[in-house]
Legacy VTK file of the C-alpha trace (Angstrom):
# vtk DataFile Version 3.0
C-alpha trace
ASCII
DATASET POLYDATA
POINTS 348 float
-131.454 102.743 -72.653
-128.461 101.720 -74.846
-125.691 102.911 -72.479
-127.490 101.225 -69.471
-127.219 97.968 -71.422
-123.595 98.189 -72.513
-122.758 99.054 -68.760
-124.568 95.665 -68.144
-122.889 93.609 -70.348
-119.312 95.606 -69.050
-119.993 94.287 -65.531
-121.538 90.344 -67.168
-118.117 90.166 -68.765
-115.840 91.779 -65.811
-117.560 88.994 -63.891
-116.936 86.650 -66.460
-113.525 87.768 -66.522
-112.590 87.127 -62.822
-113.758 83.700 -62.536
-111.969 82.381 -65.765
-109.050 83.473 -64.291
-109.900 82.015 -60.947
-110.896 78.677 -62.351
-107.485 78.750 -64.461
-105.025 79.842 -61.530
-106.779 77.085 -59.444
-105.968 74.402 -62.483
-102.112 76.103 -63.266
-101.756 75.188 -59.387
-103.123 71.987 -59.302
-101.071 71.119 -62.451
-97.811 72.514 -60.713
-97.956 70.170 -57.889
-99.312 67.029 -59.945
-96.357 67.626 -61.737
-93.894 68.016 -59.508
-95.195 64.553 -57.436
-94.814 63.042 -60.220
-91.283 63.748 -61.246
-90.079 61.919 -57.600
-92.637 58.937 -58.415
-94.479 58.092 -55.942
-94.495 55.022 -54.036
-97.703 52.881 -53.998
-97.457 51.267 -50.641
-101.745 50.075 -50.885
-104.128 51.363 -52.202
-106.131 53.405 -49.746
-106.225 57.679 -49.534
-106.345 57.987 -53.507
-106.759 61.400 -53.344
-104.356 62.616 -50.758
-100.326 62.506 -51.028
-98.538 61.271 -48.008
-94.828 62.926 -47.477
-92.394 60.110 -45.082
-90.575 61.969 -43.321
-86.911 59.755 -43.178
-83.672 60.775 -43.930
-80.114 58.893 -42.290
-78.566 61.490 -39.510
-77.436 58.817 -37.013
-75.478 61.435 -34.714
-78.496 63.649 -34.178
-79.694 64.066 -30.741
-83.858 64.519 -30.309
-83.606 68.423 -30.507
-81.567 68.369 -33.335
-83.848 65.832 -35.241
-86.545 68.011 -34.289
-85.035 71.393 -35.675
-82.906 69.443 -38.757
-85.607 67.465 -39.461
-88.951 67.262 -38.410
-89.318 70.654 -38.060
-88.199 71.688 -42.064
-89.422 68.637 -43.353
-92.941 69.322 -42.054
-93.111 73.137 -43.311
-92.197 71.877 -46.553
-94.634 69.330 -46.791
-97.707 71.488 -45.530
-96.130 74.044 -47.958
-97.652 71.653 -50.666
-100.807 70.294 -48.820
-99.388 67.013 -47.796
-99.372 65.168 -44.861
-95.744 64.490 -42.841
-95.514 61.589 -40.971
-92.213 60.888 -39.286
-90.965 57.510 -40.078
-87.759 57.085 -37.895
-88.715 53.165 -37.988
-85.692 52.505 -40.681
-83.284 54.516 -39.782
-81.200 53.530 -36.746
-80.251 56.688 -34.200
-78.175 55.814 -31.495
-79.286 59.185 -29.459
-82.917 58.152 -29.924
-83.144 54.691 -29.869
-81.825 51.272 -28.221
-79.772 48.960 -30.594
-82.155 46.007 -29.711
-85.125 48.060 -31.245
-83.459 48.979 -34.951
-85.968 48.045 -37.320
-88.695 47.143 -35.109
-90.037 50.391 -33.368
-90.652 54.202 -35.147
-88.550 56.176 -32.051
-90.172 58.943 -32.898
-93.421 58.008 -31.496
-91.709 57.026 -28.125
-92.080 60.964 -27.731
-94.079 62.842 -30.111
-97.733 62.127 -31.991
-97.609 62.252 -35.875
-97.498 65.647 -37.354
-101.420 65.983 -37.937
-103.731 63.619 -35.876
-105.764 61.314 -37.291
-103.014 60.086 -39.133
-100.388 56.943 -38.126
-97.808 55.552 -39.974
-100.108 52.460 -40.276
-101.914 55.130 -42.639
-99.216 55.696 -44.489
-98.104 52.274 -45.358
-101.483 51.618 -46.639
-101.855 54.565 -48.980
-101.330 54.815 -53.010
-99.633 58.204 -53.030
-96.313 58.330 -50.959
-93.489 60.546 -51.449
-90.101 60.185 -49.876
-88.523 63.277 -48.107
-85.258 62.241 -49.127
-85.998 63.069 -52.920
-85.957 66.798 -51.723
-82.906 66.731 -49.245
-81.604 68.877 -50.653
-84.032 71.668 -51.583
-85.071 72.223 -47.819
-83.809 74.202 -45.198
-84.715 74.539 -41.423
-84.202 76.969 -39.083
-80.843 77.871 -37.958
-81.586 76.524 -34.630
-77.927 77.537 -32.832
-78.586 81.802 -33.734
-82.262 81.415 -33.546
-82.837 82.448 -29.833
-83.683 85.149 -28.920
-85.844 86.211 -31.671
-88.596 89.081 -32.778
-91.849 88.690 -31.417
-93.473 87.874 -35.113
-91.003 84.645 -34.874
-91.487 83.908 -31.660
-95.320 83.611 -32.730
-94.843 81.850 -35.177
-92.308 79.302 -33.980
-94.337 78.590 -30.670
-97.795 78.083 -33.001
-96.047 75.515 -35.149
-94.631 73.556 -32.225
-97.673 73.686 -30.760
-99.581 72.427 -33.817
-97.105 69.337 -35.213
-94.775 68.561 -32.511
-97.320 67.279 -30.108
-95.972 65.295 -26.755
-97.646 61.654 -26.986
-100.014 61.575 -23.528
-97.720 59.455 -21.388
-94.970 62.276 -21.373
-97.409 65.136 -20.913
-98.464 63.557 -17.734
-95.746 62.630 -16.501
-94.635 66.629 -16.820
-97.585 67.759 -15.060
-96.845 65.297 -12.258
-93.161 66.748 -12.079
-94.062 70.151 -12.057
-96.695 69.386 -8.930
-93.428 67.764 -7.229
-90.996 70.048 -7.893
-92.368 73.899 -8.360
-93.288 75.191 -4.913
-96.189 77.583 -5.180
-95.843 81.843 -4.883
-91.793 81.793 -5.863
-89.949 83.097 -8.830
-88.196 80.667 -10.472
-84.717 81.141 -12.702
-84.661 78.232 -15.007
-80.931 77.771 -16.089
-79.844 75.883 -18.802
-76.636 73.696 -19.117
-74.220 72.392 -22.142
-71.435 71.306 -20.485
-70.684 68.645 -22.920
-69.760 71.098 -25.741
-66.625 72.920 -23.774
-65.576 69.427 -22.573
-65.810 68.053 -26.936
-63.865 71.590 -27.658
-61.435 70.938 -25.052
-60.392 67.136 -26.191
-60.420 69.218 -29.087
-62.915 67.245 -31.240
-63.677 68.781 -34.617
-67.256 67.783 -34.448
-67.282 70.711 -31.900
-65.988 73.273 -34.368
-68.799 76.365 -34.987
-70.235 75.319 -31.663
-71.421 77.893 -28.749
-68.381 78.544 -26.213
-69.845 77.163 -22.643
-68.481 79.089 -19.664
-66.805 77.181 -16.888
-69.203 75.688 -13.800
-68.009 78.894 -11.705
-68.464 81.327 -13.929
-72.058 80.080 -14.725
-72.878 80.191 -11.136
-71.595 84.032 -10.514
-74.136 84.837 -13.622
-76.946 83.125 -11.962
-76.414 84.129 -8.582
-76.264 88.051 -10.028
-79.204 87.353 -12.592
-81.322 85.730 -9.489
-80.463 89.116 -7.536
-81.318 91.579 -10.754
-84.503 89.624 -11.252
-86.022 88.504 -7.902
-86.350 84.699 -8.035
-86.354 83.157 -4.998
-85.011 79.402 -6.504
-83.893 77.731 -9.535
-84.496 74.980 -11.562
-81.354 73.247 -13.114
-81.292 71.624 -16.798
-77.548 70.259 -17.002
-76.281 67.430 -18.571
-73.040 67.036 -16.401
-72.674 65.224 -13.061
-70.287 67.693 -11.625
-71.933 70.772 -12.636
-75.047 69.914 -11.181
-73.472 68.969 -7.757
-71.538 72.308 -7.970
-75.248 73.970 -7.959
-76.397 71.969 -5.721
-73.684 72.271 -3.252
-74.115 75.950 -3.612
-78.045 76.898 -3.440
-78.973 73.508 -1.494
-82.829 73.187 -1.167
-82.982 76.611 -3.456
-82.199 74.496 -6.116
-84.888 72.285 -8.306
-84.671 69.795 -10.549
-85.916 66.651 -12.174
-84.263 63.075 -10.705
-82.333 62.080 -13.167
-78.997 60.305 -14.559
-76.292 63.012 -15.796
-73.131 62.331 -17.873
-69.843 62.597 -16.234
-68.068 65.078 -18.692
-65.362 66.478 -16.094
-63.694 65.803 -13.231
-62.005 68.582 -11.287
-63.352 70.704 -14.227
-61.022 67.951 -16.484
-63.294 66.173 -19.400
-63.037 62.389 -19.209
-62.103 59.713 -21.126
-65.536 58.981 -23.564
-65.819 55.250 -22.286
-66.129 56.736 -18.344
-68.980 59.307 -19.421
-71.551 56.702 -19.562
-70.807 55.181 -16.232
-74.548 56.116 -14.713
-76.110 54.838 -17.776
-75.075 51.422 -17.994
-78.566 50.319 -17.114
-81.001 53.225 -18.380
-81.948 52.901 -21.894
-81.936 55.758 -24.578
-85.687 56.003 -24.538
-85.537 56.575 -20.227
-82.809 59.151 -21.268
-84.739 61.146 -23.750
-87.954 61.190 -21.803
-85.897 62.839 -18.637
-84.509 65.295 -21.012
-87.825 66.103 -22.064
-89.353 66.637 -18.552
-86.401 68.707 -17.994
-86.815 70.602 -20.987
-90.641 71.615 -20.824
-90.617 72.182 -17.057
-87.829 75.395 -17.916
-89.957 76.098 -20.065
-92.241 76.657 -17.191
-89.936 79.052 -15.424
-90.965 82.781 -14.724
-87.162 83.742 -16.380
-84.448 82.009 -17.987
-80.600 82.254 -18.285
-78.591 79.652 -20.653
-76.061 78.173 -22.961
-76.592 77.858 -26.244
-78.108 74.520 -26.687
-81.537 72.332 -28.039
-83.362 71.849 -25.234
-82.802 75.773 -24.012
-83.812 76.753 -27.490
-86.878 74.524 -28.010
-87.945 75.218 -23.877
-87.824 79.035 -25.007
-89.953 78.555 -28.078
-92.544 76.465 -26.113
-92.514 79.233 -23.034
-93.704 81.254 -25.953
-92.404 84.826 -24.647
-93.823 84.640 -21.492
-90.754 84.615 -19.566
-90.680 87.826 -17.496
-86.535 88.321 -18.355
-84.389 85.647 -20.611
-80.982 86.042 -21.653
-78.189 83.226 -23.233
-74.441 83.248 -22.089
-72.986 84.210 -25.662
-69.096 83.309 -25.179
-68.694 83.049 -29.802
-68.057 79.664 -31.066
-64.801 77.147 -30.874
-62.966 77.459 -34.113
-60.042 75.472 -35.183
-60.461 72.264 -33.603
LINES 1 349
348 0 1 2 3 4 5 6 7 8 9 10 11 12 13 14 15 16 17 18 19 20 21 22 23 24 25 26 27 28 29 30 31 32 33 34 35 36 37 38 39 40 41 42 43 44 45 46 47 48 49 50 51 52 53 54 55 56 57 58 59 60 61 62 63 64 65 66 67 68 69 70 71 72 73 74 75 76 77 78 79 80 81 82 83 84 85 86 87 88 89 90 91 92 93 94 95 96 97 98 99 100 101 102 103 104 105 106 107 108 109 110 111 112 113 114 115 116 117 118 119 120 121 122 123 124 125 126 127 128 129 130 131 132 133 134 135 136 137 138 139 140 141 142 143 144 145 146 147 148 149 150 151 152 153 154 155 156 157 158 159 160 161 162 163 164 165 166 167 168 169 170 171 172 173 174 175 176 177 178 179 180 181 182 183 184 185 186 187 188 189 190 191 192 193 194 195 196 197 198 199 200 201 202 203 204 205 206 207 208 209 210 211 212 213 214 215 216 217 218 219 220 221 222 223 224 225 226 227 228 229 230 231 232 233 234 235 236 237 238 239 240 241 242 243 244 245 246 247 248 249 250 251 252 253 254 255 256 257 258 259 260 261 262 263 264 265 266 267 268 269 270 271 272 273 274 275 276 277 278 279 280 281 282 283 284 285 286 287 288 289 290 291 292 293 294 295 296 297 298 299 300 301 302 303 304 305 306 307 308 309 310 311 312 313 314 315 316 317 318 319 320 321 322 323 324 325 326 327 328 329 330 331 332 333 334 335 336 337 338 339 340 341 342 343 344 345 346 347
């Protein structure tokens, strides 16, 4: 009778045991991230969400293009926040970005939301400006890290899993763009074909050969005929029947399409004019087709662009953003994908 009761009170106190240390690793945490907020002091912008911590996602990159504020910024910036159980919201409203955003709009409009939806839905920016606990990304610039977007792709099928969940999660398209893909791909892909989507950088090899050193540690970019030997052998190896283009250069895509015709698809839009006679331009004649289109027009082509190849049954590129993010949305369904991998321009 004596033993049965001391093997009682063994198990009481084992019990006993376990949930003291429960309760106290739930109170070490909580302590932990009470005191890291507040060593960065928050900022009290109202008065409203008491209990929840708000991270703004803002930092000043003014020569980042929309992928790369999606990889250099949003992307990291997000993890890290949801690392801690706070909410990102992307707060490009301050910061002016020439790549995202017309001059006449600095100050006025969040570019972001041109695009994208906030991080986690039900919350807006308006919530953010309204709340008591608010803590500024830039305090931790330079503590996080995202993805190394330019070696990222391809990738192991535990990262391709993961990458495609995230972007699927926080970097929603805001309804206006999502239609207006669905509408394009209705247009564009004919029915019971295999389709090679191909993705273009021609800008880079034009920057490396004016031999700017913003283009140093860049992905080489083969030449416009080179390109189209690989894709006319890949569409052969692979069986498509078409392809759709993503290029950003005037006389690339009229190389394609002076070459496949009707066999090449693509969305309507204005290019750059990086070469002529496979020479780059002066900068100040690039632009000449987008004297009239504004930045936001620009992006949300580039964004059709982008998610319809990721749409494609296979996929041959250049190192580049838009191929990178389309081949994280496709989400490894691409039958075959391979990149042109030329090394990088040094010593610009």
């Amino acid at each position: 009778m004596l033993n049965k009761i001391k093997e009682r009170i063994k198990k009481f106190s084992c019990i006993v045991t376990i949930y003291e240390n429960s309760i106290l690793g739930y109170y070490k945490l909580r302590t932990r991230i009470f005191e890291e907020v507040r060593k960065y002091r928050p900022v009290h912008y109202g008065d409203k969400n008491r209990g929840k911590f708000f991270f703004r996602i803002s930092f000043e990159h003014s020569s980042l293009g929309l992928y790369s504020t999606i990889f250099e910024i949003v992307i990291p910036y997000c993890q890290f926040a949801l690392r801690r159980g706070w909410i990102p919201v992307v707060d490009l409203k301050d910061m002016y970005m020439p790549l995202m955003q017309d001059e006449d709009k600095k100050g006025i409009e969040n570019s972001w939301e041109y695009y994208y939806e906030q991080p986690i839905r039900g919350y807006t920016l308006e919530n953010l400006y309204q709340s008591r606990n608010v803590l500024e990304a830039k305090w931790w610039y330079r503590k996080v890290k995202g993805p190394q977007w330019k070696t990222m792709y391809p990738t192991s099928k535990k990262k391709m899993k993961y990458w495609h969940d995230f972007i699927q999660s926080y970097i929603r398209l805001n309804s206006n763009i999502e239609n207006r893909i669905a509408l394009e791909r209705e247009r564009i892909f004919k029915p019971g074909h295999k389709v090679l989507g191909v993705g273009i950088r021609a800008g880079l090899r034009a920057g490396a050969m004016r031999q700017e050193k913003l283009y140093n540690n860049h992905p080489k970019q083969p030449t416009c005929e080179e390109l189209m030997d690989i894709v006319e052998d890949k569409m052969n190896q692979w069986g498509c029947d078409y392809i759709f283009l993503s290029c950003d250069d005037r006389e690339y895509f009229n190389k394609f399409r002076t070459k496949w015709g009707d066999k090449c698809w693509f969305v309507d839009r204005k290019l750059l004019h990086y070469f002529e006679n496979d020479v780059p331009v002066p900068t100040e004649q690039m632009y000449r087709e987008f004297r009239d289109v504004t930045v936001r027009k620009r992006n949300e082509d580039y964004i059709v662009e982008t998610y319809l190849l990721a749409q494609c049954n296979s996929c041959y590129s250049s190192h580049g953003g838009g191929a990178t993010f389309a081949y994280f949305l496709n989400g490894g369904q691409y039958e075959y994908i391979e990149i042109y991998d030329g090394g990088v321009y040094s010593g610009l």
